[in-house]
C-alpha positions as protocol buffer text, in pm:
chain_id: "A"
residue {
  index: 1
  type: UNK
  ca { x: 1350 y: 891 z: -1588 }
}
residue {
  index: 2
  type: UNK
  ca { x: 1604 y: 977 z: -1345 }
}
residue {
  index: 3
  type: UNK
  ca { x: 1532 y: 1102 z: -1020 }
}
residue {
  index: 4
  type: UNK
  ca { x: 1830 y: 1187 z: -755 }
}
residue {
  index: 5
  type: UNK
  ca { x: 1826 y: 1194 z: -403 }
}
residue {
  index: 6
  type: UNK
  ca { x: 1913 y: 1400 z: -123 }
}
residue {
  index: 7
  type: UNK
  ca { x: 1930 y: 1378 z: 272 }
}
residue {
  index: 8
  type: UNK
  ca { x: 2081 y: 1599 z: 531 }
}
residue {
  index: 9
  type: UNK
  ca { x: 2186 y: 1908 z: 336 }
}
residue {
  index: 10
  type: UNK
  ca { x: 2183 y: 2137 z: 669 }
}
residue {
  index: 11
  type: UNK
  ca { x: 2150 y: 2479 z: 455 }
}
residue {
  index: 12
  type: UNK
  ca { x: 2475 y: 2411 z: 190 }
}
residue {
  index: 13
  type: UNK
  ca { x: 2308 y: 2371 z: -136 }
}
residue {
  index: 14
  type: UNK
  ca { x: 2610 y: 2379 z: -339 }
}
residue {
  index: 15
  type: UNK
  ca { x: 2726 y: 2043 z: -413 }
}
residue {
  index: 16
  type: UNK
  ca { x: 2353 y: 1966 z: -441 }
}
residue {
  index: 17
  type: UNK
  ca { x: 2282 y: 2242 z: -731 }
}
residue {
  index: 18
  type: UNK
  ca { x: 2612 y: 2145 z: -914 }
}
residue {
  index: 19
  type: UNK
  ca { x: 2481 y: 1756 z: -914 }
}
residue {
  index: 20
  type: UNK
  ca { x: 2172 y: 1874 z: -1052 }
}
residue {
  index: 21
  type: UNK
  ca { x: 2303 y: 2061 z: -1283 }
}
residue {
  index: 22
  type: UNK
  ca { x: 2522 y: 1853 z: -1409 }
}
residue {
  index: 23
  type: UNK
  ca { x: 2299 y: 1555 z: -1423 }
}
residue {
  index: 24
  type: UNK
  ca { x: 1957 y: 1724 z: -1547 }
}
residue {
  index: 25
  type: UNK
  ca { x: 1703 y: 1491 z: -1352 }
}
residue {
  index: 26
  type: UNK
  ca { x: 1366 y: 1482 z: -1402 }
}
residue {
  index: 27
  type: UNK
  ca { x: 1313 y: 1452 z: -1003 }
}
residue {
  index: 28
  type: UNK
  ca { x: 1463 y: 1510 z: -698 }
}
residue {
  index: 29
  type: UNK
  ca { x: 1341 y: 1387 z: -348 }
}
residue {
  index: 30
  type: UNK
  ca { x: 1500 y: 1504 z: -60 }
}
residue {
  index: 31
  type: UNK
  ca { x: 1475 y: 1310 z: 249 }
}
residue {
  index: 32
  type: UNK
  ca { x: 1465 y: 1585 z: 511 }
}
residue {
  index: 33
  type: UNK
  ca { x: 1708 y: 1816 z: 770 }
}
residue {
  index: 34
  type: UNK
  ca { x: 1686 y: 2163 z: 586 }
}
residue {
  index: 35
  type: UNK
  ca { x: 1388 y: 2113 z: 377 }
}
residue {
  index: 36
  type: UNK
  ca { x: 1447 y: 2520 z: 276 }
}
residue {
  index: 37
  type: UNK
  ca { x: 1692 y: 2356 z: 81 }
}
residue {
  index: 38
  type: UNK
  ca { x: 1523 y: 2169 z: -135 }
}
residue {
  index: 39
  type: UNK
  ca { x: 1282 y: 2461 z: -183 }
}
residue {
  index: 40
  type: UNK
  ca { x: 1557 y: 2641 z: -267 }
}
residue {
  index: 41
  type: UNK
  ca { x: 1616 y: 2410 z: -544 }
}
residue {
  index: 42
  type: UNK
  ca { x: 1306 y: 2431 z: -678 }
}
residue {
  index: 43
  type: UNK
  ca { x: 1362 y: 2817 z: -707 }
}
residue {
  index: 44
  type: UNK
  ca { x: 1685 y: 2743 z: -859 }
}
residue {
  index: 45
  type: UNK
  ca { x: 1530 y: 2500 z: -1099 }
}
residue {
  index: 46
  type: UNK
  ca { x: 1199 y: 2597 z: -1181 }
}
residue {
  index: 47
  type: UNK
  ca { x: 1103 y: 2319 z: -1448 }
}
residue {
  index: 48
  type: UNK
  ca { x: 1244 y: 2033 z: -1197 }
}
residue {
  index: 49
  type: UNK
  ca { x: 983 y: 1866 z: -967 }
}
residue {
  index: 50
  type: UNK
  ca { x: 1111 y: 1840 z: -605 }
}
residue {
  index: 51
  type: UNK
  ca { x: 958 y: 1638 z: -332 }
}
residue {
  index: 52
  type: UNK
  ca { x: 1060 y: 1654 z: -4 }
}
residue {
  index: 53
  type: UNK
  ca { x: 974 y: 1491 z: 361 }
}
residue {
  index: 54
  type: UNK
  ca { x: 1089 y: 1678 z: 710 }
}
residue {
  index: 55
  type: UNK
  ca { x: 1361 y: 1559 z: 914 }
}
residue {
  index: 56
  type: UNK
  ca { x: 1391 y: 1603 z: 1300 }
}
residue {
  index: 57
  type: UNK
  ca { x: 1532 y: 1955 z: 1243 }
}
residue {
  index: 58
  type: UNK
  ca { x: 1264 y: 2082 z: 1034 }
}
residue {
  index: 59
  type: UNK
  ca { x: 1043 y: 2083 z: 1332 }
}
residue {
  index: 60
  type: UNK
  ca { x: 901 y: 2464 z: 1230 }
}
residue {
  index: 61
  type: UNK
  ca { x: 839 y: 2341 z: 885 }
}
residue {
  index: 62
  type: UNK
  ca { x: 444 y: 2208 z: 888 }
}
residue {
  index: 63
  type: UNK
  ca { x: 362 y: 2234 z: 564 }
}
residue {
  index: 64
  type: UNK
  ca { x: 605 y: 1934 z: 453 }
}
residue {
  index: 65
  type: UNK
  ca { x: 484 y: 1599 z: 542 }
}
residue {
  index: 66
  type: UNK
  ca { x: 679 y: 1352 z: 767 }
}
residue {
  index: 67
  type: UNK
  ca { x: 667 y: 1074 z: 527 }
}
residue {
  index: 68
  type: UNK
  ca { x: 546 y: 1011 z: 162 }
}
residue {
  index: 69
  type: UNK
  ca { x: 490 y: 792 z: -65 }
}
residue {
  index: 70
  type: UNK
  ca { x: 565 y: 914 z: -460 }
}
residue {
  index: 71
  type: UNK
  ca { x: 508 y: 791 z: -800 }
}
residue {
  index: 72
  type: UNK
  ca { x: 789 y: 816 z: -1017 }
}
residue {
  index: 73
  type: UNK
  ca { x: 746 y: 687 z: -1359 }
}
residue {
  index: 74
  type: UNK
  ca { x: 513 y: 407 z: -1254 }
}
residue {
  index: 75
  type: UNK
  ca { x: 736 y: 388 z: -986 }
}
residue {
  index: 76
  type: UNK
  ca { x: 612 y: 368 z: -604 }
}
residue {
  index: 77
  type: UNK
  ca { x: 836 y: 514 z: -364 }
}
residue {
  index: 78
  type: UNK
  ca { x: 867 y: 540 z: 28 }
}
residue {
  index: 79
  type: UNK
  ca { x: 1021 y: 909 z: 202 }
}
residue {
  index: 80
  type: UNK
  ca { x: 1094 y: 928 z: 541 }
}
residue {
  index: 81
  type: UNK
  ca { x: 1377 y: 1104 z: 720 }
}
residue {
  index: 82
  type: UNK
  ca { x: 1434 y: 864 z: 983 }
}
residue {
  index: 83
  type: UNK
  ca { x: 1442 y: 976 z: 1298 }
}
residue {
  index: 84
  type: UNK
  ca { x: 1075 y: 835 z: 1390 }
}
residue {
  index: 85
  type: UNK
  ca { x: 1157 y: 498 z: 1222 }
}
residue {
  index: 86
  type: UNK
  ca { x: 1481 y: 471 z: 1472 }
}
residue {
  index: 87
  type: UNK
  ca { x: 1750 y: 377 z: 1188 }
}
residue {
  index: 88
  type: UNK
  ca { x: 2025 y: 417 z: 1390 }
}
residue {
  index: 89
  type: UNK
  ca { x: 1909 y: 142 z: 1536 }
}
residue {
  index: 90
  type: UNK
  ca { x: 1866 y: -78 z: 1236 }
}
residue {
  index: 91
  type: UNK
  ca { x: 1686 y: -328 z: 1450 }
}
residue {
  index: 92
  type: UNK
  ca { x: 1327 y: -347 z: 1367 }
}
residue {
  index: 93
  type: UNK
  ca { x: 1353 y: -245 z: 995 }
}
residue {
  index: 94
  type: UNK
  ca { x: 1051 y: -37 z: 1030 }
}
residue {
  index: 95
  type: UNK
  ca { x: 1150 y: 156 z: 701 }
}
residue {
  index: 96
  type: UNK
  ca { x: 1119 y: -150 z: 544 }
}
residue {
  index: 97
  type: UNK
  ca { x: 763 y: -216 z: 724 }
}
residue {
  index: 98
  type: UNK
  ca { x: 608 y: 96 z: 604 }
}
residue {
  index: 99
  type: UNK
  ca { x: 726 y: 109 z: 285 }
}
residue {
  index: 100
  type: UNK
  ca { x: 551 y: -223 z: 238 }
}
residue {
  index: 101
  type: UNK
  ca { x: 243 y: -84 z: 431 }
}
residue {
  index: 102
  type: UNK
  ca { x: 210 y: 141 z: 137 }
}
residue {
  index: 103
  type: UNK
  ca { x: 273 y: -95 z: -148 }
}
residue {
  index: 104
  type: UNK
  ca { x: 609 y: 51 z: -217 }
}
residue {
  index: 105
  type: UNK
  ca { x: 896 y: -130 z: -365 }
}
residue {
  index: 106
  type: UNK
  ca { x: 1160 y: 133 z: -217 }
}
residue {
  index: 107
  type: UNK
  ca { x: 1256 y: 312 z: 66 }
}
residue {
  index: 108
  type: UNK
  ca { x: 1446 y: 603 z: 133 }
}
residue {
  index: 109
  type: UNK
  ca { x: 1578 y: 734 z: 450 }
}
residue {
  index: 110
  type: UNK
  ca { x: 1845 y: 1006 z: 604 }
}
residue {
  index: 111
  type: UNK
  ca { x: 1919 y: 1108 z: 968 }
}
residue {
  index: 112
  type: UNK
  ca { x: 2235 y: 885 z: 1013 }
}
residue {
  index: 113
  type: UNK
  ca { x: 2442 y: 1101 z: 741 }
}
residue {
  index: 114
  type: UNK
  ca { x: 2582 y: 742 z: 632 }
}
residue {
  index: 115
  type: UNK
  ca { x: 2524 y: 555 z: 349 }
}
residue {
  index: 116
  type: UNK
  ca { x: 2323 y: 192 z: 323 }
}
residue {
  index: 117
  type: UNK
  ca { x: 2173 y: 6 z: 70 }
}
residue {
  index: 118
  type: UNK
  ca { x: 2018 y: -323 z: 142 }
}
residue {
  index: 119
  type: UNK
  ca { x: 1704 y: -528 z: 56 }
}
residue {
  index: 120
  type: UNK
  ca { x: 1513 y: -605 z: 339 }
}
residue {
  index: 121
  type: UNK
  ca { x: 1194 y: -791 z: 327 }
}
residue {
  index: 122
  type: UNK
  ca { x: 1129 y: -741 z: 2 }
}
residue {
  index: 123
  type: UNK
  ca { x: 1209 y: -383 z: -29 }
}
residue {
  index: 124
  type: UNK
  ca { x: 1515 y: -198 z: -143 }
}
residue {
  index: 125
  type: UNK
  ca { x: 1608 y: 31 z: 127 }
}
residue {
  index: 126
  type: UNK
  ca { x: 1861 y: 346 z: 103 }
}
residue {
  index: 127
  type: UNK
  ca { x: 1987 y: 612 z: 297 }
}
residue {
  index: 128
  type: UNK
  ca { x: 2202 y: 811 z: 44 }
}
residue {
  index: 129
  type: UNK
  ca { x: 2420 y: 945 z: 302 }
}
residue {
  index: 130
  type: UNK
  ca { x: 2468 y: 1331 z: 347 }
}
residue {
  index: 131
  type: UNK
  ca { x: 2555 y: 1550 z: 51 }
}
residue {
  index: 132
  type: UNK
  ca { x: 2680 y: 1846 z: 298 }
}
residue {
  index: 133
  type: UNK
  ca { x: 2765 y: 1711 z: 618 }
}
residue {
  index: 134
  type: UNK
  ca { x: 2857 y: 1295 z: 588 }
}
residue {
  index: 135
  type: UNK
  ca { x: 2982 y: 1032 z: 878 }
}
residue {
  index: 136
  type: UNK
  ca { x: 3195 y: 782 z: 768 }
}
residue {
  index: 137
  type: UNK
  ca { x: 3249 y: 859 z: 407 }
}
residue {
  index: 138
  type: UNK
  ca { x: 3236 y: 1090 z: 134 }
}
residue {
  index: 139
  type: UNK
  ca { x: 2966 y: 1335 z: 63 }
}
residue {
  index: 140
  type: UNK
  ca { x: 2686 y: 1150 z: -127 }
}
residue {
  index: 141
  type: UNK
  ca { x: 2371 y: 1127 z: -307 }
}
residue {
  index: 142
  type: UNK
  ca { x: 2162 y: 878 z: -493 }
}
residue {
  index: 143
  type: UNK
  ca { x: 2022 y: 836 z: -848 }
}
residue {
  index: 144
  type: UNK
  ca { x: 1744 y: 588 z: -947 }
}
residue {
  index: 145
  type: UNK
  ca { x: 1660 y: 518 z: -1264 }
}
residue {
  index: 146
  type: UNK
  ca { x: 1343 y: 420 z: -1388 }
}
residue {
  index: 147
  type: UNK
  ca { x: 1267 y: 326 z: -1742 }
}
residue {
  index: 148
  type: UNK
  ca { x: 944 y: 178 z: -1897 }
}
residue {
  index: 149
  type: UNK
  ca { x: 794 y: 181 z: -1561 }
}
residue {
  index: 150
  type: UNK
  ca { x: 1058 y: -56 z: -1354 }
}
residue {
  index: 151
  type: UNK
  ca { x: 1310 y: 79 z: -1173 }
}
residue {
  index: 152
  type: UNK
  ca { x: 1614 y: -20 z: -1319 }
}
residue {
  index: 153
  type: UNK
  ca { x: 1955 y: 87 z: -1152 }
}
residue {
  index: 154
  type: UNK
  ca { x: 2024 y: 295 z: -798 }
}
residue {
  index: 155
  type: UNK
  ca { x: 2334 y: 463 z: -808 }
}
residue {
  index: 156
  type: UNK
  ca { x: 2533 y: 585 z: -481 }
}
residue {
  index: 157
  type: UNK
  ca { x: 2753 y: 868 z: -610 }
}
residue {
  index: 158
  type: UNK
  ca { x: 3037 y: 1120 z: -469 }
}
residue {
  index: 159
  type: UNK
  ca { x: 2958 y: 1508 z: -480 }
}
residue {
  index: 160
  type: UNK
  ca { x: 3113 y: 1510 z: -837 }
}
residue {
  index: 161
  type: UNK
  ca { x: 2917 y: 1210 z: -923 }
}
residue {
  index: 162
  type: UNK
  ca { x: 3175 y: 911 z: -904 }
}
residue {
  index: 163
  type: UNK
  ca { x: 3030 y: 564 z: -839 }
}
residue {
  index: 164
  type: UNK
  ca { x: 3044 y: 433 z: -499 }
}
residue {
  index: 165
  type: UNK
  ca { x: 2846 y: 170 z: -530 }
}
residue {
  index: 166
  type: UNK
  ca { x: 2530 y: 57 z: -749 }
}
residue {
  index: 167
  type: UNK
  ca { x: 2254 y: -212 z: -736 }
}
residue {
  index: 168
  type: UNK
  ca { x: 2142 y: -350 z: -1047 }
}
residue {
  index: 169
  type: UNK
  ca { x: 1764 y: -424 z: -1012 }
}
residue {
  index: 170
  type: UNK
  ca { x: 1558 y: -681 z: -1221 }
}
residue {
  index: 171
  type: UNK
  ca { x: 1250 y: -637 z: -1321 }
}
């Protein structure tokens, strides 16, 4: 299964269609600010399941949840934008708190537009950076994959999908 990942697309949807096209997930999660967007995808691609969690400027939109928690593939998964948790902060690794709250071996965040990728008590957390609008590096996105019901690998990867960095994960 692969599943990419999405934060802080602030209404341009093109480098995020042309990653999905070109890499035909079977998921996408996006992690908030312009969650139109990722319905927008779905529109796009019809057979594709998206998921999707608000960010602090999708205060109008109350029919997508703060946070989540997803099954992919056997899979547990943690969604929050980030701007509740505090992650520019980095401090209190309270991404990393609720994720284990809800049983869930990763994390995903946005908010700060910048890329991280760290274990943290036990839990792999990521902010994919920002596929439209990044700080402090390329325009970005993730892809897990999850095979057999472990995740496998998490990919961070440019716009045209170019390795910036990966994290092999045992099972």
């Amino acid at each position: 299964m692969k599943i990419l990942i999405f934060a802080d697309s602030h209404g341009y949807n093109v480098s995020m269609a042309c990653a999905i096209e070109r890499e035909a997930p079977d998921m996408v999660l996006h992690l908030g600010d312009h969650t139109d967007d990722a319905r927008e995808m779905q529109t796009v691609f019809p057979n594709l399941t998206v998921c999707a969690v608000r960010g602090n400027n999708d205060y109008f939109d109350r029919d997508v949840p703060e946070h989540a928690v997803v099954s992919a593939g056997g899979v547990r998964i943690f969604l929050t934008h980030g701007h509740r948790e505090q992650v520019y902060s980095r401090e209190g690794d309270m991404v990393a708190r609720c994720a284990r709250e809800e049983g869930c071996g990763f994390a995903f965040f946005g908010h700060t537009h910048r890329m991280y990728l760290e274990r943290e008590h036990g839990v792999l957390v990521c902010n994919p950076g920002s596929i439209s609008l990044p700080r402090g590096g390329p325009p970005s996105y993730g892809r897990l994959t999850v095979e057999n019901g472990q995740a496998r690998q998490l990919k961070l990867l440019d716009e045209d999908g170019g390795l910036l960095r990966q994290e092999k994960i045992s099972s």
